[in-house]
N, C-alpha and C positions, 0 to 999 in steps of 0.2 A: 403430193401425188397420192391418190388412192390404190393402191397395189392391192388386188385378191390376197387374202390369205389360203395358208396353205398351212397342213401340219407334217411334220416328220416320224415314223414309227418302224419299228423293224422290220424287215423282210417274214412271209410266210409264204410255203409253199404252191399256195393258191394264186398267188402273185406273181408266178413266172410267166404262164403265155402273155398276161398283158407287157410284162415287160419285155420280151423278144420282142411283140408287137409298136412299143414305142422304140425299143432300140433302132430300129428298121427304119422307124420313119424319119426318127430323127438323122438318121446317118443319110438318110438320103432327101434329105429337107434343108435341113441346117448345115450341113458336112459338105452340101454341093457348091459352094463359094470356093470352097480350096481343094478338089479332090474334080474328076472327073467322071462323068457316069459309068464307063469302065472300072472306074476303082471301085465308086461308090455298089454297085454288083459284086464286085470280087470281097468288098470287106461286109456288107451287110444284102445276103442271097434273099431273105424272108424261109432261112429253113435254117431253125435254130433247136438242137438237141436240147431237148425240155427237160429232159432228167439230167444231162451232165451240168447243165444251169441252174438248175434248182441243187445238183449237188455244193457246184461251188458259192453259190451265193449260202448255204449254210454254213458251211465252212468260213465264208468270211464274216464280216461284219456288216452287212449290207442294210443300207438304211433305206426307205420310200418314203418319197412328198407324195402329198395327197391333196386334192382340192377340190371339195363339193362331192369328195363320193370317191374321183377320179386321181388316176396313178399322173401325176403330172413329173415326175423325177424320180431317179434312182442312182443310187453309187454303193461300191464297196471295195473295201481292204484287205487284203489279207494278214495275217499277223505279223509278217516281217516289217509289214505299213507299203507294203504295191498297192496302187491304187489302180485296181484291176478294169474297174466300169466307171463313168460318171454322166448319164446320158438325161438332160432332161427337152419336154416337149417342145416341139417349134412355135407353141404359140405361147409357151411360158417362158420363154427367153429372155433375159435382162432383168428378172425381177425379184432375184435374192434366192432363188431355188438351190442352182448349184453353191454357193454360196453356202448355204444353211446345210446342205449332205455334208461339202469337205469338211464344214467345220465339225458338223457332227464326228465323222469317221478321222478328222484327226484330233479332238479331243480325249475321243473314247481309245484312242491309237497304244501302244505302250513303247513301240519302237521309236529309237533315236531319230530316225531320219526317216522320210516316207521319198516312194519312187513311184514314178510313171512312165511308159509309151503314151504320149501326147500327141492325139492329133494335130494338125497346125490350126485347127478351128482353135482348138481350146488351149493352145499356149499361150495367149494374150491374158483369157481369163487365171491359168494359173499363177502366171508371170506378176498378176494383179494381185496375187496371193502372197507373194514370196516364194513359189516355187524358182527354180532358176534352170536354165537348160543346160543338160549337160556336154550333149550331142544330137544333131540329127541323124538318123538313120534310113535307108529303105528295108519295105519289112515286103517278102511276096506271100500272094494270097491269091491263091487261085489261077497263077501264073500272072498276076497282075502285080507292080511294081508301086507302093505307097509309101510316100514321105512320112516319119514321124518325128518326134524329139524326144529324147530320153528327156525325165527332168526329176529334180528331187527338191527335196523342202525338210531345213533341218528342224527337228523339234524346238520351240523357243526357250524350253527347260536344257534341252542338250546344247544349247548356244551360250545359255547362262552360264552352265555350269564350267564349258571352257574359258571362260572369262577370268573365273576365279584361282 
């Protein structure tokens, strides 16, 4: 199979509105399988504060795929290992993208264990990781009421090392 490539590089400032602008689509592209238009509104408006995003993705560790120019993925961590964002495009779906961020941001991670609020779109793919759930919860947003899954994933060096 011929899969596009695509490369990985750090976050820069210049790089927030497009990323509000794939987060949006994605949550209401891809996200609408498990989620209703009601939610899918309540959790992504298309009115995303530019500066408190660009604050926190410096703050973390925030990696971009990129393809031909274009922002096709994003995710990041924060340093305790939350894995705060991991959103990539609806037409880049299935082809190593997410995939190539988690590995990135838990490579580069230092924390023993990493955590997430998991959509139910993307609990299968973390699942497919080794994350594992811990719980589901409901989270409100906006007065709307959305399923997620807590989920964590221990470091394979913090696995090792209980072993011994």
């Amino acid at each position: 199979m011929n899969r596009p490539m695509f490369s990985l590089r750090p976050y820069r400032t210049e790089d927030c509105a497009a990323l509000a602008a794939l987060f949006y689509e994605t949550v209401h592209a891809v996200n609408a399988r498990d989620y209703t238009p009601q939610q899918l509104d309540a959790w992504a408006t298309g009115e995303v504060d530019l500066d408190a995003w660009d604050r926190s993705f410096r703050e973390h560790d925030t990696v971009i795929a990129e393809q031909n120019g274009s922002i096709v993925g994003f995710g990041d961590m924060d340093a305790s290992g939350y894995l705060d964002r991991l959103y990539v495009h609806k037409d880049c779906q299935g082809r190593g993208v997410a995939s190539a961020i988690c590995a990135w941001l838990e490579r580069r991670s230092a924390a023993a264990e990493y955590i997430t609020h998991a959509s139910l779109t993307a609990r299968p793919f973390l699942e497919r990781r080794g994350w594992q759930a811990v719980r589901e919860q409901e989270v409100e947003r906006r007065g709307v009421w959305l399923k997620n899954v807590v989920m964590r994933k221990r470091r394979p060096e913090a696995t090792e090392k209980e072993k011994v």
